[in-house]
N, C-alpha and C positions, 0 to 999 in steps of 0.2 A: 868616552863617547863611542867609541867601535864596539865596548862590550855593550852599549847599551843600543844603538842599531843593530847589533846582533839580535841580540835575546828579543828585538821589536819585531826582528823579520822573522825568529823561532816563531813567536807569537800568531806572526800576520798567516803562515804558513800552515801550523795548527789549526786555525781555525778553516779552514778550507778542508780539514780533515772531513769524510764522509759520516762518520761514524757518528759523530760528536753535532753535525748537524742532521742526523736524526735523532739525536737526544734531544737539539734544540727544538726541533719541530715537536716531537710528541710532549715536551715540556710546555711549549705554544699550546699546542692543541688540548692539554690538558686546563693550564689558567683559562685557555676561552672558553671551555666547559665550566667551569669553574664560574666563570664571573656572568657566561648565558644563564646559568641554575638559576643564581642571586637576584638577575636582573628578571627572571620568571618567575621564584618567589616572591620577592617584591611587588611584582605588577597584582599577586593575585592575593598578598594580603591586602593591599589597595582596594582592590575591586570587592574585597571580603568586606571589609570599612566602609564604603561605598555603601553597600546594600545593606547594611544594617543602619547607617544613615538616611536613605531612603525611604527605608522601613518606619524608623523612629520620627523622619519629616511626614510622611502621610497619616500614620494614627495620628502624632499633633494636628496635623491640617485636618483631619475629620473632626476631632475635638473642638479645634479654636477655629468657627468659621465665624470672621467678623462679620460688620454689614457690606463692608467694602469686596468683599470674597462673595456675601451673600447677591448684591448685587449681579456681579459677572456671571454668579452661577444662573438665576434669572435670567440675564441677556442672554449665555448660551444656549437655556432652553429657548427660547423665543426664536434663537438661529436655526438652531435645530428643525423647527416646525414649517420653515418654511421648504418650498419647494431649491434645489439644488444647492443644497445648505450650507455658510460657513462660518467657522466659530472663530472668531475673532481676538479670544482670550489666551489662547494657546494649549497645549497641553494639561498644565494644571489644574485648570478649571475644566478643561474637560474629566481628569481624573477626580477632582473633588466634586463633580455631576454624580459619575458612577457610584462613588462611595455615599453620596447621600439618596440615592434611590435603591440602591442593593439592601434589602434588610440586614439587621445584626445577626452573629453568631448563635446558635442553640449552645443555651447552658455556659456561658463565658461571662466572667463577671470581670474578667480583666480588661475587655475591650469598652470604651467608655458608649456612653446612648448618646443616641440623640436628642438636641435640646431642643426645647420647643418654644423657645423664643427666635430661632430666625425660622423664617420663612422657606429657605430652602432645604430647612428638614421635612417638611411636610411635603415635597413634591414626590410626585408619580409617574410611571407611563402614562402615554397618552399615544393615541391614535400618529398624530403628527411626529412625536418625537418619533417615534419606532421606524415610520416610513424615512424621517427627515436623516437618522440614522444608517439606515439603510442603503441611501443615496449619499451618504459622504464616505461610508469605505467602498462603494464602488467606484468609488470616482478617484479614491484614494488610488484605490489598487491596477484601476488601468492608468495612470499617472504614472505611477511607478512599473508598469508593463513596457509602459513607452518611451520612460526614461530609459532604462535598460536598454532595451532595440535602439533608442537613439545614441547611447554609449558605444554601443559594439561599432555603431554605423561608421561615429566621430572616429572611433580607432581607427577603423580601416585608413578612412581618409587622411588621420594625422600620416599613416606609412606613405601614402602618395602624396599629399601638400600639404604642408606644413601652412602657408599661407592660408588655406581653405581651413585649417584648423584651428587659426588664432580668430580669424572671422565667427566663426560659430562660436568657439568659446565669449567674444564679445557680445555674438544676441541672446546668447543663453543668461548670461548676465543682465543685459537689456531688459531680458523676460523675465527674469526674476526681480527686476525692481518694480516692472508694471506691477506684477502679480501681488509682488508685497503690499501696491496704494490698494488693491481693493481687497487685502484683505484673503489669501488665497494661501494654500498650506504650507507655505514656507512659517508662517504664524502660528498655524497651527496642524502637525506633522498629523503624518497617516500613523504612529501611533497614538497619541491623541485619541483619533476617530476607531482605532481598533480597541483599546480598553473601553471603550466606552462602550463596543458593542459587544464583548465579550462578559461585560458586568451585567447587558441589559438581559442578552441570548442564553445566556450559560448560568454564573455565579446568582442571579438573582430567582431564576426557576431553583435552581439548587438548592438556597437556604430556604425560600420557600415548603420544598420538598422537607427540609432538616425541620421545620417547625410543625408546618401539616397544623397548622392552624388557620383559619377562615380570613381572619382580621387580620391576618399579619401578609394574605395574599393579596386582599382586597386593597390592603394601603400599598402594596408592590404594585399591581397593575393599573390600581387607577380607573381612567377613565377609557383604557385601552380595550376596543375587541377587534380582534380577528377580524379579514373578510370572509364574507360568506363562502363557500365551497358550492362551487357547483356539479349537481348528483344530476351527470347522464347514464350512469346505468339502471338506476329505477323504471324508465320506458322503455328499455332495450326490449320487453318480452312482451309489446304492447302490439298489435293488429294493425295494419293500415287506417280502418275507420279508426278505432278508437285514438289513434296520431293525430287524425283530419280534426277530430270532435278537440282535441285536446288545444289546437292552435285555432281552431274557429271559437273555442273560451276565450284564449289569451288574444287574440284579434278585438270580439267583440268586449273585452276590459281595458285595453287601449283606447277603443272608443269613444267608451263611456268615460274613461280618466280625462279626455282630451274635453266631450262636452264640458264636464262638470269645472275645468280649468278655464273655458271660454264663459261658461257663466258665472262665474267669481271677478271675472276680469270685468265682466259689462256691469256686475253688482258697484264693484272697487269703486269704475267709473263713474255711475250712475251720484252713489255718494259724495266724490269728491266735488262732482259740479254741484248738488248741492249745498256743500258746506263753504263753494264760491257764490253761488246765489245768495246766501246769508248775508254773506259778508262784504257784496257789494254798496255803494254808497246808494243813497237815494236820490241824491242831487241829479236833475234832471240833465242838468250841464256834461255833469262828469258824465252820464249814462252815456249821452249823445255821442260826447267824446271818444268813452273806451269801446264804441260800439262799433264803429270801423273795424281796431285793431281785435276783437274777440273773436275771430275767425284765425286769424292768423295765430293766436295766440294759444286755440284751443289745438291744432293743426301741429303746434312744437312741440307741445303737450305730451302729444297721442306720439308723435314719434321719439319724444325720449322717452315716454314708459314704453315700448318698446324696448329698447337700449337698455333700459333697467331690467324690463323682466327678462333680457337673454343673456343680460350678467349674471343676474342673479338665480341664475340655477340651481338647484341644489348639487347638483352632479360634478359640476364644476371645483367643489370643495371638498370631494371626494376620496380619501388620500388609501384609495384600494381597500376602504375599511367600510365594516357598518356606522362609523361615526361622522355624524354631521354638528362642525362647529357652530350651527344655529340650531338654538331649542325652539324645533319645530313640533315638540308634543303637541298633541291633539289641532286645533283649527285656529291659528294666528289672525290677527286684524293686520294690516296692512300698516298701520301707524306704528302699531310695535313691531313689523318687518324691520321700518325706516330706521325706528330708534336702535334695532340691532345691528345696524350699520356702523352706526359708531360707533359700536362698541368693540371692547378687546378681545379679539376672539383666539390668540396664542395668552391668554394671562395664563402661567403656568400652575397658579393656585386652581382658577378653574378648573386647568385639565388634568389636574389631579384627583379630583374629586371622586373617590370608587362610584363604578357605576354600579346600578344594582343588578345588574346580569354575574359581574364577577364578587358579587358577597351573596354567591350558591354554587355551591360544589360542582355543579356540572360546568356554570360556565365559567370558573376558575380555571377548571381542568382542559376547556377549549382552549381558552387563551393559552396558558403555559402548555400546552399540545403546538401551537401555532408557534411564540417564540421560540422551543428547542427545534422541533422540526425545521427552521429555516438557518440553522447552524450549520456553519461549515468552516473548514482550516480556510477555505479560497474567497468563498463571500464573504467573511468577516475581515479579510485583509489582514489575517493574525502572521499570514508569513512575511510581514514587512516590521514586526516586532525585535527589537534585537536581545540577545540572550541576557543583556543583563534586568532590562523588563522583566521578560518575560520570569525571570528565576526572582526579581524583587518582588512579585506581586503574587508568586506561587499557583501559576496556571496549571502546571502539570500535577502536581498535586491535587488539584481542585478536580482538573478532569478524572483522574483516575479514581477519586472519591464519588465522583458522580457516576462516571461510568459502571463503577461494581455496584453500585448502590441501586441502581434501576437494571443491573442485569441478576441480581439480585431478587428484588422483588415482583421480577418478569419469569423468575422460577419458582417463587413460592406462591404467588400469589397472594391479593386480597379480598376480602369481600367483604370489607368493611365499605359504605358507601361513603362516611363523610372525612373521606382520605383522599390525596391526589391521587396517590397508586392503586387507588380501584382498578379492578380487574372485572368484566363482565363475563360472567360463567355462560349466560345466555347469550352472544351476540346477535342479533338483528339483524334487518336489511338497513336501519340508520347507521351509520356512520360514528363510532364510535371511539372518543379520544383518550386514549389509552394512552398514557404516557410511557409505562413500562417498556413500550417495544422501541422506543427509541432512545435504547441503550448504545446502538451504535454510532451516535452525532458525536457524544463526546469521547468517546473509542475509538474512533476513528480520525478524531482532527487529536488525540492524542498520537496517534500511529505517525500521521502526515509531517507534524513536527517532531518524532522521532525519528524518519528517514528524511528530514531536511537538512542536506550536507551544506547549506549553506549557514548555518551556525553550529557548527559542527557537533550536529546530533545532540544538542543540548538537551531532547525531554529522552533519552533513549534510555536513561537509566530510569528513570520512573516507570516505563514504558514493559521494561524485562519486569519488575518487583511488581507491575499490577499482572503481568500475565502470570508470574510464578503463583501469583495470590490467588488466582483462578485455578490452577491444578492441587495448588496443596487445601484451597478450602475446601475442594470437595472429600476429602481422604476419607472423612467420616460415612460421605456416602459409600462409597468404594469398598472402604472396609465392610460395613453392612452387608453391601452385595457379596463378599465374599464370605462371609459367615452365615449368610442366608441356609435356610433347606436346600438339601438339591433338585428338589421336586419346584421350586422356584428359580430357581435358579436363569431359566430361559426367558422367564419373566422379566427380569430385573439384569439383563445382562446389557441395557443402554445408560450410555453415562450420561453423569449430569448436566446442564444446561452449560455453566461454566466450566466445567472438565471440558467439553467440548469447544466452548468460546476460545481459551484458552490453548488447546491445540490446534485448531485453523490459523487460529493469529501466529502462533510460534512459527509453524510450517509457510504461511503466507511471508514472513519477517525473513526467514535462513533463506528463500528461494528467490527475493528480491534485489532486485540491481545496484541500492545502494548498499545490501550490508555485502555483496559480493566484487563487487568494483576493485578496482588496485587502491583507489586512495581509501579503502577501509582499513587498508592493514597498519595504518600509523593513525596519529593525533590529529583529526580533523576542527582546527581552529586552536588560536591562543587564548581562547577565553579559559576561564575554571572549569566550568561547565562543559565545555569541549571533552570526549572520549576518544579512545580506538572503537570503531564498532564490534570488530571480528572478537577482540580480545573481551567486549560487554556479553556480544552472544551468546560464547560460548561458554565463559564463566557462567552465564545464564541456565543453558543444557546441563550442564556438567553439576551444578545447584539441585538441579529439578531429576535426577536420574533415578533416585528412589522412588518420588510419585512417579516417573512413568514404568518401570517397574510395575507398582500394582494398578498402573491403569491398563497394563497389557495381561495382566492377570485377571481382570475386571471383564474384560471382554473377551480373552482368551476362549472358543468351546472347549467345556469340560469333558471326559472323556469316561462313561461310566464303570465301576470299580469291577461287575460283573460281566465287562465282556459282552458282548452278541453282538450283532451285525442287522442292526435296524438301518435299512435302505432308504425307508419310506423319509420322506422329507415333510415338515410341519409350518403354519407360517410362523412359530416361534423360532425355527432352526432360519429361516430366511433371516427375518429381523434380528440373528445373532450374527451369521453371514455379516447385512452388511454396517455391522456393529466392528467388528473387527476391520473389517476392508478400509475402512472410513478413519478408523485411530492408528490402523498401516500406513496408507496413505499421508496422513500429517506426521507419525514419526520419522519416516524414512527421511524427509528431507533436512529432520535437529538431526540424525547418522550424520549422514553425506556432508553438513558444512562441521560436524565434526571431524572427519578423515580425509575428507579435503578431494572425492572422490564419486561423480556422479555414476556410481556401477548399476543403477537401476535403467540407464539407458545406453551407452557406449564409453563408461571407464575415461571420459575428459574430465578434468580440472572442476573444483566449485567456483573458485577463485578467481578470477578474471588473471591472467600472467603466471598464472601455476601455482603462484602462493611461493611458499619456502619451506626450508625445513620443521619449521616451529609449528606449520600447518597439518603436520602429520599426525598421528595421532603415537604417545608416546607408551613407554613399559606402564608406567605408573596413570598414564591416563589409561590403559588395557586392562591394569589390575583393578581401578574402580572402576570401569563397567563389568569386570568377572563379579568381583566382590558387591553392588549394589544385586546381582542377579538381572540385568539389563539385558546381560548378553542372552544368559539359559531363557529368559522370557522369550525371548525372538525365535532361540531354537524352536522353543514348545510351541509358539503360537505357530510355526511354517508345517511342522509337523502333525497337529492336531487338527488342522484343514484340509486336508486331502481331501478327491473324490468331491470338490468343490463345482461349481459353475464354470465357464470362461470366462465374465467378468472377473470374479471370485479368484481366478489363474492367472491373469495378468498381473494381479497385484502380488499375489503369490511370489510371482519370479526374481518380481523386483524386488520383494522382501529376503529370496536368499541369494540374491545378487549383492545386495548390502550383507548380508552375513556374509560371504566370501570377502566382499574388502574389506569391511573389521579384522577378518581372520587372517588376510594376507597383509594390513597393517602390523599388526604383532604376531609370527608367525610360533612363537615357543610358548604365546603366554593362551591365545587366543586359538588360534590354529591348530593344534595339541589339541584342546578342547573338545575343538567343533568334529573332529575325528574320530572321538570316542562316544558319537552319538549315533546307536547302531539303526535308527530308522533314515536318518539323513544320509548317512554313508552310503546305505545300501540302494541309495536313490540317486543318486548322483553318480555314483560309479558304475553304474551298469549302462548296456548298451543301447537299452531306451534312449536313455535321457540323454547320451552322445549321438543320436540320431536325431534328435528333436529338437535339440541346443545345442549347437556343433562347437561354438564356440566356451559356450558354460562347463560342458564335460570335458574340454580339455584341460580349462584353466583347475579345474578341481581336481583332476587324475594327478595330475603335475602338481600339485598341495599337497596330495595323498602320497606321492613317492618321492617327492623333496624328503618331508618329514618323518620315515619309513625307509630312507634310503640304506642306511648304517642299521647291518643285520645286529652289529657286533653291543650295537648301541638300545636295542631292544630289551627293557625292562624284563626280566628273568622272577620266575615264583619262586616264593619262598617258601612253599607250602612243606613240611615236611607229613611225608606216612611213615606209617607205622609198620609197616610191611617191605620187602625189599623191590618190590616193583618199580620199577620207571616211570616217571611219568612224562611221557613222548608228545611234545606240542608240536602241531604242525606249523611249517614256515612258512615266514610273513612275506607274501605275494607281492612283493614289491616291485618284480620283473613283468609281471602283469600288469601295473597302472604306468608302468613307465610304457612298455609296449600298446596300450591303450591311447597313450596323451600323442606318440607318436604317431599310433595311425590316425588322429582324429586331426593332427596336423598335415598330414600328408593329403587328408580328405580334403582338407581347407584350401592349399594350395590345388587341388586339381580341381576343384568346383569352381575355383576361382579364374584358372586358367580357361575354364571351357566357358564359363561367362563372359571371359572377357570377348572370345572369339565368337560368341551365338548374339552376343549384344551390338558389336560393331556391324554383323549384316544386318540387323534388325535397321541400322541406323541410315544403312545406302541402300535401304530398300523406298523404292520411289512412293508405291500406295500404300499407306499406314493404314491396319484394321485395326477395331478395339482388342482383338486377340493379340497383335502384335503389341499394344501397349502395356498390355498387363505383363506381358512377357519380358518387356524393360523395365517394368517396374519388378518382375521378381529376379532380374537379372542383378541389378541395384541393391535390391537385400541381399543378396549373396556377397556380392566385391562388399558390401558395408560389414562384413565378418571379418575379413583380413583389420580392414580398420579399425574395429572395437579391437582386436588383438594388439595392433599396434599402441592403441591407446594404451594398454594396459600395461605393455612393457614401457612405454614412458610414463606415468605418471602414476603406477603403483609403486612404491616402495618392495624394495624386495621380489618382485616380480622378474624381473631377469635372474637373480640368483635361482627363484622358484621352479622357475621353465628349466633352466641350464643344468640343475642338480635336476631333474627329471631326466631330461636328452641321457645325461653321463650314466643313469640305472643301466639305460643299455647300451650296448655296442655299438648297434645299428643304427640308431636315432639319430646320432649329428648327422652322420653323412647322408644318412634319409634327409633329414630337414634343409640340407646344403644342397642338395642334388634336386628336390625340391623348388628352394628359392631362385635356386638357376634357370630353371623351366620358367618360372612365372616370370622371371625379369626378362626373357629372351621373347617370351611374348610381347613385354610391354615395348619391346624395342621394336619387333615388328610390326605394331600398330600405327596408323597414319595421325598423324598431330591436328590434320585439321588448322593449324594454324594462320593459314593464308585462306580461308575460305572466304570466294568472293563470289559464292552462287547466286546466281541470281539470273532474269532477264533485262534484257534492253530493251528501252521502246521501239517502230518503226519511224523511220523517218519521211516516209511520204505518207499521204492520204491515202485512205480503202476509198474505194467506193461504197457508194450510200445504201449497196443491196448487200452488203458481205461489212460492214462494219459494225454494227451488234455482234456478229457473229465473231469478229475477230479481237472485238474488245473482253468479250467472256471468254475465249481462248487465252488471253495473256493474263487477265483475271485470276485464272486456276493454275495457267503456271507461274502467276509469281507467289500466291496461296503456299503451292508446294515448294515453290524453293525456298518461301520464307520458313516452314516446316523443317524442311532440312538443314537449313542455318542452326534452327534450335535444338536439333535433335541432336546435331554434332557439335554444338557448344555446351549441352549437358554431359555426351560423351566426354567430352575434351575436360572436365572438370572433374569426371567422375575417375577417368585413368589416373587424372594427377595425384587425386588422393590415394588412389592403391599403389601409384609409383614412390609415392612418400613412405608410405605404411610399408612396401618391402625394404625399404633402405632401411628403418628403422630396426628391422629382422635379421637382416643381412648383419650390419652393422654387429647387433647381438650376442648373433651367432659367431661372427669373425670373434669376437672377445676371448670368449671361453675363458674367465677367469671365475674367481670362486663368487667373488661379488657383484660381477658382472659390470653393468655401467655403473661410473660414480652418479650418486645424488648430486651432488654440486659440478655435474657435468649440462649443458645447454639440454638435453634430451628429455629433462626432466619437467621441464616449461613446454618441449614438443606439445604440440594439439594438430593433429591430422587434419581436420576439418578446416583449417584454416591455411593449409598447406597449398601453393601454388606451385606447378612444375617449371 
């Protein structure tokens, strides 16, 4: 028994060993990885099953619609039609609506037809469904705007009473049972009502477009048209008289409308008492009798027709369309008004009926002009869809097929007339419905639910493969243009319609807040569908690096093989100008969320929280952009510009600002390179361009003598002669870019010191001129040089090693640069903080008198004007020193280092951002 409470309490004793419980932990932590995997594979073979389930229930449900199905789809059209509409059936019936008014596939023999024995194959738009439509994902979607605002609300209040929160939670239940009796979207959801408008607005213009047959748009649209548009610029260029004449027309046609409606009325009348005179009795008795009451009788008469005829307006059934559910063609009798009273004026067979405006080309092409144009991600309520909809019913697919499809033949053109995609070569002063040009409805509610972090970017991958589809379709163009003549060349140096689409969208997408945000950099949602954005993007750029390659070759100026110096400028050299500017512009910002580094304006972060290491840009991502030729394109195209515009220069900058952080991302594979490119070098290192870009020439000098440092390490020729001569190379000036980087630092610090001190009196000076304003403002660009610097040592890679192996070329340098930072921080210490400023005036506490009170209220007027002036001038101070107080810690720090690598990357400094830095 002793040896066995022994060896129990060896036991007990062990197990309290440290060691042994981190085996058990990362054993733990391993099985729950392990059984998280299973239980996430699991969930998304499910969901996989799911929609192939889905799939395989809705072509049956298109196939086998009973009578009992055919029915409900009837009722819901009829719901539809009316005003504030609700479909009682629920979702499925609204989705088997969609499916039997959207025509079938072109060319699909696998999808079954429509049968034409039930009744709701034959239905169509109609005027009412569209508007009734209309108004149920509005109503959808501020329901759900409000629900949300009322959830945030509830929360609040659940942190303060609980009690107040079980209250509401009971009337919201309350209100969800009322709402259930009559029938209100708990029956039938706000997706429901979004497929529904998404088959009518989108997929059903679409296959229409896929077929470009007459009879197959005219049984789509029905009996639907448009409202009219109304054209106020046709008068705009009309004279005063001819205005006056034009409404003394439309005055004296009101007129005339209104007699010729009062003499219809007294006709109406005139007949109906005689077809009561008929039909009175002749019995003298009776006469006698009803002869009293026939005043009174006529008297009820005249005031319910009345009654009737201001019901029955035509305007009143109006539903924003040309369509009137009474066939008022030509000149009705008043009896068949009555009999069209009773009748059914939503029967959805009726309103199916093509009208014959839309079986003729033009006004097909109105109508489907009208339903795309009024598409959108927000008015269709398609953001209340949830991803697995959305992915079973293949929206993002459909749009990005639409999308290229019309942005497609909005670059080539047609000119065939009995096509929807007509194109008028002549345009007019009519108004012309061109459907081509609204490529960007479904491009854009493609975009909207690509940056919708709320189902975690589920259309984003369709989203990248239709914009990659737009730069690699055009290649053929591209390629042309580059094998053109060169005597054409100036002609043909603008890219295609989609090469262009294609990089605004890309640039628009890297530059945006959701693919930049912190929660991009993981798994936004648990569904399948759900991605990383950061890791979609970029995979994306890094896909596309060859075409942008020859798209910067495409627009690149070419530089002629013989030399001269033609000054003169042509407007084919402008339109090459801003051909390039323009595909600068959209590439620099696929650079930047590549390297994780905004260098086109102050060297901060893309990434919202600095990103990480993995954001950087690595050896192997360095070597395919050497090897695609991505990188020598950029060289060529900054160097083949010169002697440009200042528009033209701006962009310029920023495109070899971004060469320097490519090249200070990989400083052996990329940096190397860019040094051996003798028109670049010799522009950036000379004394100009450190005069002009104080900050630009230093970070490059210091490139140039980093990698240039080690004489010993200078690649030696091989050449041998033939003869016993020497061959004597002069040495590599490496003590000159380091003496360069250092005095362009030293210049930084003292322009910065005497800004600081020329800005603070500007700021306690009492009367502020416009001269002194601009003078704070370029006091302001100046201190904003230390902080781009600072940026750059924290959030460039390599960048403190870069600077530090400069400083160390020379002797001088640290202790310059130390001796330096000391100056400017002794400054910032004898600056006033401003902290406690409580400038201002007091009122008076007695009364002026009545002859000096004006006069003493515009006295206190201008002085509190000015003190409230000086409150802001010294709270812009107060924010502007803090930043440069930050920005020299981060230099100091640096410089205290002095080691070979400088700061670690996995040290806090790395995430530093100046601009957000309070003292």
């Amino acid at each position: 028994m002793s040896s066995a409470k022994k060896s129990s309490t060896e036991e007990s004793s062990s197990s309290w060993d440290p060691n042994k419980n981190e085996m058990d932990e990362k054993h733990f932590l391993r099985m729950y990885s392990k059984a998280l995997a299973e239980a996430l594979r699991t969930k998304e073979e499910h969901e996989a099953t799911e929609r192939e389930e889905l799939k395989q229930q809705s072509s049956r449900n298109k196939s086998n619609i009973g009578p009992a199905d055919d029915s409900k789809i009837q009722s819901a059209y009829r719901e539809l039609c009316h005003d504030d509409p609700i479909v009682t059936g629920g979702d499925r019936v609204c989705r088997q609506l969609a499916e039997v008014l959207v025509p079938e596939y072109k060319n699909t023999t696998s999808r079954p037809k429509k049968s034409d024995n039930n009744i709701s194959s034959k239905l169509a738009l109609s005027s009412p469904l569209v508007e009734g439509v209309l108004q149920a994902v509005a109503r959808a979607g501020s329901k759900a705007t409000s629900s949300a605002n009322q959830a945030n609300n509830k929360t609040e209040d659940t942190s303060l009473n609980s009690e107040g929160s079980s209250k509401s939670t009971a009337n919201q239940q309350q209100n969800q049972q009322e709402e259930s009796m009559i029938g209100s979207s708990s029956i039938t959801s706000s997706e429901g009502y979004a497929q529904l408008a998404f088959a009518i607005f989108l997929e059903g213009p679409y296959r229409c477009i896929q077929h470009d047959d007459l009879d197959v748009v005219s049984r789509f649209l029905g009996s639907f048209q448009p409202p009219e548009r109304t054209i106020s610029v046709a008068h705009e260029g009309l004279s005063a008289e001819e205005k006056s004449l034009l409404v003394e027309e439309a005055t004296a046609k009101i007129v005339d409308g209104i007699e010729k409606m009062s003499m219809q009325e007294d006709r109406s009348q005139k007949a109906k008492k005689e077809r009561d005179d008929d039909s009175s009795s002749s019995s003298s008795e009776f006469f006698f009798h009803n002869k009293n009451n026939n005043q009174a009788q006529t008297d009820d008469n005249d005031s319910m027709e009345e009654v009737w005829a201001e019901e029955s307006d035509p305007d009143d059934y109006e539903y924003e369309s040309s369509y009137n559910p009474y066939n008022t063609a030509g000149n009705i009798d008043c009896d068949d008004y009555e009999d069209g009273m009773d009748s059914d004026y939503f029967n959805p067979t009726q309103l199916s009926i093509p009208d014959p405006t839309n079986q003729t080309w033009k006004g097909a092409r109105k109508s489907i002009y009208h339903l795309l144009s009024s598409f959108s991600y927000g008015n269709m309520a398609l953001n209340l869809l949830s991803s697995r909809t959305w992915s079973a019913f293949g929206m993002s697919e459909s749009l990005g097929d639409f999308a290229f499809t019309l942005l497609l033949a909005n670059a080539n053109g047609s000119s065939d007339t009995n096509s929807l995609l007509w194109q008028d070569k002549q345009p007019t002063n009519e108004n012309v419905d061109d459907i081509t040009t609204l490529w960007d409805r479904p491009l854009f509610v493609l975009r909207d639910r690509a940056m919708d972090n709320n189902y975690g970017h589920d259309a984003l991958t369709i989203y990248l493969q239709l914009l990659c589809a737009f730069l690699s379709h055009s290649e053929e163009d591209i390629m042309s243009i580059l094998s053109s003549p060169s005597k054409d060349l100036n002609n043909t140096n603008d890219l295609p319609p989609l090469t262009a689409v294609g990089l605004s969208s890309f640039a628009t997408l890297c530059s945006s807040k959701e693919m930049t945000c912190s929660s991009s950099a993981k798994l936004c949602g648990t569904s399948i569908e759900s991605v990383c954005p950061r890791d979609e993007v970029s995979g994306a750029i890094y896909n596309s690096i060859d075409t942008l390659t020859r798209i910067i070759e495409c627009v690149r100026p070419k530089k002629s093989v013989f030399g001269g110096d033609n000054t003169r400028k042509t407007p084919e050299d402008n339109r090459t100008a801003e051909s390039w500017v323009r595909t600068a512009v959209c590439i620099i910002p696929m650079v930047e969320y590549l390297i994780n580094i905004q260098a086109r304006f102050d060297f901060q972060a893309v990434f919202e929280g600095g990103g990480s290491q993995k954001t950087t840009l690595s050896d192997s991502d360095a070597k395919a952009l050497l090897d695609s030729g991505l990188f020598r394109e950029l060289l060529s195209l900054y160097t083949c510009t010169q002697n440009e515009s200042d528009a033209s220069n701006v962009v310029r900058l920023q495109l070899l600002r971004t060469i320097f952080a490519l090249s200070v991302q990989a400083p052996e594979i990329l940096g190397r390179y860019v040094i051996r490119v003798p028109d670049l070098v010799k522009e950036v290192h000379s004394s100009n361009f450190m005069d002009s870009h104080l900050v630009d020439g230093i970070l490059w000098t210091a490139l140039g003598s980093s990698l240039l440092e080690s004489k010993t390490e200078a690649p030696k020729p091989r050449l041998k002669l033939r003869s016993n001569a020497k061959l004597t190379l002069p040495p590599v000036d490496t003590s000159t870019l380091a003496e360069r980087c250092s005095a362009g630092f030293e210049q930084l610090c003292k322009s910065c010191n005497s800004a600081l001190i020329s800005y603070k009196e500007i700021v306690d000076r009492d009367n502020q001129s416009e001269d002194d304003e601009n003078e704070a403002r370029k006091y302001k660009e100046t201190l904003g040089s230390i902080v781009k610097f600072s940026n750059y040592l924290s959030n460039c890679p390599h960048g403190i090693k870069i600077w530090l192996d400069s400083s160390n070329n020379n002797d001088a340098a640290p202790q310059k640069a130390k001796t330096a930072i000391t100056d400017l921080r002794s400054t910032l210490a004898r600056l006033p903080s401003y902290a406690d400023d409580k400038t201002g005036v007091t009122g008076s506490d007695h009364k002026k008198d009545d002859d000096n009170e004006n006069l003493s209220t515009d006295v206190h007027s201008e002085i509190r004007q000015k003190a409230t002036s000086l409150r802001q001038r010294r709270k812009d101070f107060r924010q502007v020193v803090s930043l440069v107080r930050s920005s020299v810690k981060v230099i100091a720090l640096a410089l205290e280092s002095q080691k070979g690598a400088g700061l670690s990357l996995k040290a806090p400094m790395l995430s530093y951002n100046a601009s957000s830095k309070t003292d």
